[in-house]
N, C-alpha and C positions, 0 to 999 in steps of 0.2 A: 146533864150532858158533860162529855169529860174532852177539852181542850186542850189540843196540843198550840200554843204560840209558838212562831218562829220567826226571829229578827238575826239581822248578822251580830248586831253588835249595841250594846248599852253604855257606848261611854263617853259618847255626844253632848247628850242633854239636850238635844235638840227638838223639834218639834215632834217628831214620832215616838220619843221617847218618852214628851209631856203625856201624847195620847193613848200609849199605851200603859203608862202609869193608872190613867184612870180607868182605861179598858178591862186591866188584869184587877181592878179592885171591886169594879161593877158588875164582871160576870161572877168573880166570888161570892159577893154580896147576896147573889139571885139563886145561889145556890150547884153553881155549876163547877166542876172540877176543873182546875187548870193547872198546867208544867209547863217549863218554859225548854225551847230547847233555841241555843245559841253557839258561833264559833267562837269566844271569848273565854278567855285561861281563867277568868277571872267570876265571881258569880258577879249575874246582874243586880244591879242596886233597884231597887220598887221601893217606892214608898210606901204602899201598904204590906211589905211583906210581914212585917212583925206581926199583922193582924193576922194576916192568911196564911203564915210558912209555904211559898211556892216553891215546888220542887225544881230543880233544875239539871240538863242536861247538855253540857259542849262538847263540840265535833271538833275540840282543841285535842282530845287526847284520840282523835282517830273517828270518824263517819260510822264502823262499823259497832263500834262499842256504843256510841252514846244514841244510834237507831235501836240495837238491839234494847236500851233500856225504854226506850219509846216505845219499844212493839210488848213488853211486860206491862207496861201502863197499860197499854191499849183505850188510845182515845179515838172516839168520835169522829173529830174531823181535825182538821191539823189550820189553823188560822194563822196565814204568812207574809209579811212585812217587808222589808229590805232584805234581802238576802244573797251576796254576793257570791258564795260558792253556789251556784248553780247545782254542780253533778249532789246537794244534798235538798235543794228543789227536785231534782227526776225520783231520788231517794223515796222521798214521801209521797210523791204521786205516786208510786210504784204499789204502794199497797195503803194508803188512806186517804179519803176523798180532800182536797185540798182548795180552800177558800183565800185566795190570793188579793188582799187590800194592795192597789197600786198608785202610793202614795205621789209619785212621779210619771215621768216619760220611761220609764224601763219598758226597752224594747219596741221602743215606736222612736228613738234620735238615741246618734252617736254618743253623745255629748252630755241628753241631760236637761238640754238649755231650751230645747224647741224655740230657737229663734235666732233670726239671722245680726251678724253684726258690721255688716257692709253690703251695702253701700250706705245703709242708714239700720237705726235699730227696728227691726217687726217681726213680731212673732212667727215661727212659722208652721204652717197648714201642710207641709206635703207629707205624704203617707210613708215610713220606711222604707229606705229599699236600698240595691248599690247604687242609684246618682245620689244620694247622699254623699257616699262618698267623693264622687265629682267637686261636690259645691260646697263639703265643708272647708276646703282652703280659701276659694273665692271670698265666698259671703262670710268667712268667719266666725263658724256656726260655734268654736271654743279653740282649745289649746292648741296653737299650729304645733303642734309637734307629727308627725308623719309616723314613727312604732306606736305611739300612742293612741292616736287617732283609729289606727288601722287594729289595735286591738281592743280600743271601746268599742269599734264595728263588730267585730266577732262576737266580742260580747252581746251586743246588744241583737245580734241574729241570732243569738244562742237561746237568750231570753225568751225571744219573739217565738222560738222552736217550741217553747214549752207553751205557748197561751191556752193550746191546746190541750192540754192537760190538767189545767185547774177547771173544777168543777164549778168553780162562779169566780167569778171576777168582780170585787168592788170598790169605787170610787166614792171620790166626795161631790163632785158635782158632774152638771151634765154635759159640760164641757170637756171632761176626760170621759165621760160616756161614749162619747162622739170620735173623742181622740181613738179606742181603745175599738172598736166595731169598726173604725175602720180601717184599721191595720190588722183586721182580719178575728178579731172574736167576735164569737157569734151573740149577738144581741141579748137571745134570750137568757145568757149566761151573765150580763151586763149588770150589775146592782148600783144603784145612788143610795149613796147612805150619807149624807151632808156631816159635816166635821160641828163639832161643839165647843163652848168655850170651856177650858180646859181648867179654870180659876171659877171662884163661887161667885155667885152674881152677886154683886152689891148696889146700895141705892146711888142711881146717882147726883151727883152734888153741882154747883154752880161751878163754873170756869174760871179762872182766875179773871179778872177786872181790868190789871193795868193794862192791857193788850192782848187783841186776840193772839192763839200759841196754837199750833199747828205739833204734834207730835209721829215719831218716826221709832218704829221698833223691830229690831231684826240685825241679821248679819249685814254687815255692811259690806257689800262685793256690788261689781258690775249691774247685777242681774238686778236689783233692788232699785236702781234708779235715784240714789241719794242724791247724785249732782245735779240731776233734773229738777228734784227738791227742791236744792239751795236755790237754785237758779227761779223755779215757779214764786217763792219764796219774795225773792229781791222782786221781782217782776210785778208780785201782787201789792210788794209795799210800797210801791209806784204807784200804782192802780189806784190804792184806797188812800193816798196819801195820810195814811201813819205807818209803823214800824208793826210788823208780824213777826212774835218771838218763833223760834224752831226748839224742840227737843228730839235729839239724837240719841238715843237708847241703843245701845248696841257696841261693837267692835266688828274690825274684821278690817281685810288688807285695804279697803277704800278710803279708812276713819283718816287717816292723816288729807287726803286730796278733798277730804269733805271738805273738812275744818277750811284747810288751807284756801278752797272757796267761799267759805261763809265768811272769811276774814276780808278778804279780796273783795267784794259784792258789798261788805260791811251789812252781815246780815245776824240778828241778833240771835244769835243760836250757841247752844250748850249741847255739849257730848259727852253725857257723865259716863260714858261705859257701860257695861252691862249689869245692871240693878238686880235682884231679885227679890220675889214676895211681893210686899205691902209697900216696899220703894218704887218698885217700878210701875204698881198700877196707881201709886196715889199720882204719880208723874200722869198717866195718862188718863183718869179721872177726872181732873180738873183742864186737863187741855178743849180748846175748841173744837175741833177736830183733828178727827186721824188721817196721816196721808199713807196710801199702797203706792206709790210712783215706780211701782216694779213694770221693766220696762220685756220681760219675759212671762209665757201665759204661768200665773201662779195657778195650779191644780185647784184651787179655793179659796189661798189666801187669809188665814186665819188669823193672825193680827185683828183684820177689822172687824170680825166677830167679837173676839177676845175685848176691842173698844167697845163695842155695842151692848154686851153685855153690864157695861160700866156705864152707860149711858151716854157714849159718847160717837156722832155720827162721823164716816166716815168720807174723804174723796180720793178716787182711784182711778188709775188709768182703767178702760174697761178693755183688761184683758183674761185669757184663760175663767180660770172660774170662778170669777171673782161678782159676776150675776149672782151666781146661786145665794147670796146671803147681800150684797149691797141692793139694795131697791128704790134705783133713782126718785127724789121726791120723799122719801119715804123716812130713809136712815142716812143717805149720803146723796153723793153726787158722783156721776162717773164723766173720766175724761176722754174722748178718743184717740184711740191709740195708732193708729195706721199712717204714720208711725207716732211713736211717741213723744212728744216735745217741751221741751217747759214751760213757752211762750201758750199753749194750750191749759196747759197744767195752770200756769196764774193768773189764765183768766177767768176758771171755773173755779179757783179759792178764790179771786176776787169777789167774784158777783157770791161765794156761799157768804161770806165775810161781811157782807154788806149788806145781810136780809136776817140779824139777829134775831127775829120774833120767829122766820122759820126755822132758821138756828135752836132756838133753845126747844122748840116742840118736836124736833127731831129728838132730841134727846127721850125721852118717855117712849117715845115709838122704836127707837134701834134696843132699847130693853127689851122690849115688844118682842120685836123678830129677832133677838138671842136666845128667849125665854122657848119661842116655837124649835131653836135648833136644841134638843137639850139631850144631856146625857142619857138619860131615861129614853126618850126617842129612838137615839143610836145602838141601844141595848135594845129595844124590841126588833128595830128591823135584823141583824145581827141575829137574832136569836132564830127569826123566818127565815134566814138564809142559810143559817148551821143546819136549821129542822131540815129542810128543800135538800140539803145534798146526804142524807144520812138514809142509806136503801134500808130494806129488809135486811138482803144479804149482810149487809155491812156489821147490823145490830146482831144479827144472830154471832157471828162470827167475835164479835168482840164481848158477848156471854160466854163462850167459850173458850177464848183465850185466856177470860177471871176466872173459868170454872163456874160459873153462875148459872 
């Protein structure tokens, strides 16, 4: 099968760019042709590309030129990502069946955020529309800014305009399943294809002794929940009267207001920054558990995958889709979130912290349920979803455009 990708941009490093590192190296693997097509001056960095030379094409030097080299490939089906110009999503609907991964809220919130930040933090449920824009000043749904605001709307009704258009629609859990049908795609277009850990699974190892350590990985912003951390944190080592170490993995504009709480609370935590490799999973390896204290619905939440696969169980606010891989009793523990608190948050790491013999038999079981989420998994369904939207017509036409 011959794959057109399409993402805006590769220069993040961020979690879409983990997954489609492995995405664009798996379907190679399987045999299947892929080109990348991107708005970046620049080519995209892949890590496998040395293996697989991927072709690549940017809408940096004009929509029309680097379509026209997409319609000489002539692929299949076009598999699309992030994508911030719009009018080169209509582009490709326009003439090839288009399989739309929606990593986020694109097109169901202004913002992004799906969740409210006043009068207290919770997620929020209501379905797109214009009282959104009512209520995003009030509830503080993201950046008061008023041109701004008013143009993430447009945008995000512009989005909304196209759902219609993609031939399938697919998510990581079933929680954007539900987001995504009902802001108006039709169901049976609806795919769950659950997210994988993106690092090789490894065995894993005992937790450090001197104290149990709770571990935090990710950008550090609002949405993440770090100060609830700190706070669950000091709260729990009340609780179990000793001291619960923290590891902060990460940066981002909250890292100074963390710290400066964990100092304040006098809670024993370290913020080395942003690790990479075999530094940052031996970090989270040996921790007791992983906290999600993300206080916006995470789409899936892969972090605590990413822990699980390591053998390490997870505790998480239970929001967004963050079920689809934690399975209370099982590999973690989930917090309620409605709304979300830290006085909650430290009393479900206390009581996890205080039942060690569950604690460590978690560990072999969240291997368990990483091992079920697997890359190979993700590449079969993937492949039933490309086959599903590829017509007759489609095939004959693209023999003919190779002269075949």
């Amino acid at each position: 099968m011959r794959v057109l990708l399409a993402n805006d941009g590769f220069g993040d490093a961020g979690g879409v760019q983990s997954y489609l590192d492995r995405i664009v190296a798996g379907l190679a693997a399987r045999g299947h042709a892929v080109v990348i097509l991107h708005r970046d001056s620049k080519p995209a960095q892949f890590a496998a590309a040395e293996t697989y030379g991927f072709e690549q094409f940017s809408v940096a030097g004009g929509v029309d030129a680097a379509l026209e080299q997409v319609r000489r490939w002539a692929p299949d089906v076009c598999f699309s990502h992030n994508m911030d110009r719009l009018e080169v999503e209509h582009r490709l609907a326009d003439e090839w069946p288009v399989v739309k991964f929606m990593h986020g809220y694109l097109g169901t919130c202004i913002g992004g955020q799906k969740r409210f930040g006043f009068p207290v933090f919770q997620p929020c449920d209501r379905v797109f529309g214009a009282a959104c824009l009512a209520l995003y000043g009030p509830r503080h749904c993201g950046e008061l800014n008023a041109t701004k605001f008013v143009a993430h709307y447009r945008w995000a009704r512009a989005q909304r305009d196209l759902f219609a258009r993609y031939r399938a629609v697919v998510v990581a859990s079933e929680h954007m399943r539900r987001e995504f049908v009902r802001n108006g795609v039709d169901a049976a277009r609806v795919h769950v294809n659950p997210l994988f850990p993106t690092h090789d699974l490894a065995p894993a190892v005992a937790p450090r002794l001197e104290r149990p350590s709770v571990v935090f990985l990710g950008r550090m912003t609002v949405l993440k929940g770090g100060d609830l951390l700190v706070r669950a944190v000091a709260d729990a080592s009340v609780r179990l009267g000793r001291a619960i170490s923290l590891i902060a993995i990460g940066d981002g504009p909250q890292r100074a207001r963390w710290e400066a709480l964990a100092s304040e609370l006098q809670v024993d935590a370290r913020f080395p920054g942003w690790l990479r490799g075999d530094d940052r999973w031996d970090w989270v390896r040996t921790a007791t558990l992983a906290a999600v204290p993300s206080t916006w619905p995470e789409p899936f939440g892969l972090v605590g995958l990413e822990a699980a696969a390591l053998g390490v169980p997870a505790i998480a606010f239970d929001v967004g889709g963050v079920r689809e891989w934690l399975r209370p009793g099982v590999n973690g523990f989930l917090v309620p979130a409605r709304p979300p608190e830290a006085e909650a948050f430290g009393g479900v790491l206390a009581g996890a912290l205080s039942r060690p013999i569950e604690l460590a038999a978690m560990r072999s079981r969240a291997v368990a349920v990483a091992r079920e989420m697997s890359l190979d998994r993700h590449l079969d369904r993937l492949e039933e979803i490309f086959g599903a939207t590829r017509s007759p017509e489609r095939l004959a036409l693209r023999h003919v455009a190779r002269g075949s």
